[in-house]
C-alpha positions as CSV (number, residue, x, y, z in Angstrom):
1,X,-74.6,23.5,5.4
2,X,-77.2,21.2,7.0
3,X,-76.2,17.6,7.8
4,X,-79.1,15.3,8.6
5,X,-78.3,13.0,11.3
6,X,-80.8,10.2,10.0
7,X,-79.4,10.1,6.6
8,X,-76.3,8.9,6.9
9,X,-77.6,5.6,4.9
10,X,-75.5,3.1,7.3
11,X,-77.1,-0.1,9.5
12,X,-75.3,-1.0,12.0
13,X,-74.5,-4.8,13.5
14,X,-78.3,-5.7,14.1
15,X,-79.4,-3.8,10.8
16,X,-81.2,-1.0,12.2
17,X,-80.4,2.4,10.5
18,X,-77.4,4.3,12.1
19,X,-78.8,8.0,13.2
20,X,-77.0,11.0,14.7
21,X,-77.5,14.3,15.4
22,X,-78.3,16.9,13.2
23,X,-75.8,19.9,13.0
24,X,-76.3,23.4,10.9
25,X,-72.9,25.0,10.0
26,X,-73.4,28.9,9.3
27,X,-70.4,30.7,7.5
28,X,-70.1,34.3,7.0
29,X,-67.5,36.0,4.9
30,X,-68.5,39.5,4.5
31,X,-67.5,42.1,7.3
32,X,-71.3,42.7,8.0
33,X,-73.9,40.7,10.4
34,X,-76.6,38.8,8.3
35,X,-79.5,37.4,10.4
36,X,-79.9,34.3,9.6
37,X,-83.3,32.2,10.0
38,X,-83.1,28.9,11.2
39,X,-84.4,26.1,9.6
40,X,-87.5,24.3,10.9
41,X,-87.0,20.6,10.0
42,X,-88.0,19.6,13.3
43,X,-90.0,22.7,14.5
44,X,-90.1,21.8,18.0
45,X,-86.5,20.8,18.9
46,X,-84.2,23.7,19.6
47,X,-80.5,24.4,18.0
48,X,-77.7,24.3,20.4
49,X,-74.9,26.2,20.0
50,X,-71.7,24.7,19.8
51,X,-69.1,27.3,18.3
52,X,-69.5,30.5,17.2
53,X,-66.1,32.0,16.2
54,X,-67.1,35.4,17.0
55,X,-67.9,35.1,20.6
56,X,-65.5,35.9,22.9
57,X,-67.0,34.3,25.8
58,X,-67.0,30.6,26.9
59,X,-69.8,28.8,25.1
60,X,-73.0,27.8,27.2
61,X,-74.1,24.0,27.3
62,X,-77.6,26.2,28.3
63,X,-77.8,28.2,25.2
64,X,-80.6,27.3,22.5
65,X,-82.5,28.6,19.8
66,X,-85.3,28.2,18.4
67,X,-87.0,27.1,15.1
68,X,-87.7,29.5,12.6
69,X,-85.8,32.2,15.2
70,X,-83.3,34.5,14.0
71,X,-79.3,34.1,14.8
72,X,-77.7,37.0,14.4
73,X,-73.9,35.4,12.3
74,X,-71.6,38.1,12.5
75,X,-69.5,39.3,10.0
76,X,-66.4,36.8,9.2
77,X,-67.5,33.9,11.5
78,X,-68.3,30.5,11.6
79,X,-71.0,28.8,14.0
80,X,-72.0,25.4,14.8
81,X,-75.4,24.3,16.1
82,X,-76.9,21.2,16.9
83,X,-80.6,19.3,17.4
84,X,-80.2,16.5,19.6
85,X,-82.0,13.4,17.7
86,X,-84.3,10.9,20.2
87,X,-83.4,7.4,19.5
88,X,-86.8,5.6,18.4
């Protein structure tokens, strides 16, 4: 599920358009990996990876992906990655 930080549709107090982040949430069911592609909306900003169920390890602030790379979603996890959004 993609949700598009700059279509949230709001304004805020001075009218100008409310914009947040965009985050990518990746479920996985079945018991084996699937390598997933991720998008490209905004080629040159990297995902950051916020949760991924499967990891055992303490997740890294450091840790981003690229574009159009592939994330290997192991089988019966969630993840959640984010592309940080530059304020105009």
């Amino acid at each position: 599920m993609y949700l598009a930080g700059d279509a949230i549709g709001e304004a805020n107090q001075q009218g100008q358009p409310v914009v947040d982040d965009d985050f990518l949430l990746l479920l996985n069911a079945c018991h084996d990996e699937i390598a997933f592609v991720l998008p490209s909306f905004r080629p040159r900003v990297r995902w950051r990876r916020l949760v991924d169920t499967s990891s055992g390890e303490i997740i890294s602030a450091d840790k981003r992906y690229a574009s159009g790379s592939i994330y290997p979603l192991s089988g019966r996890s969630l993840v959640l990655l984010r592309q940080t959004r530059i304020a105009k």
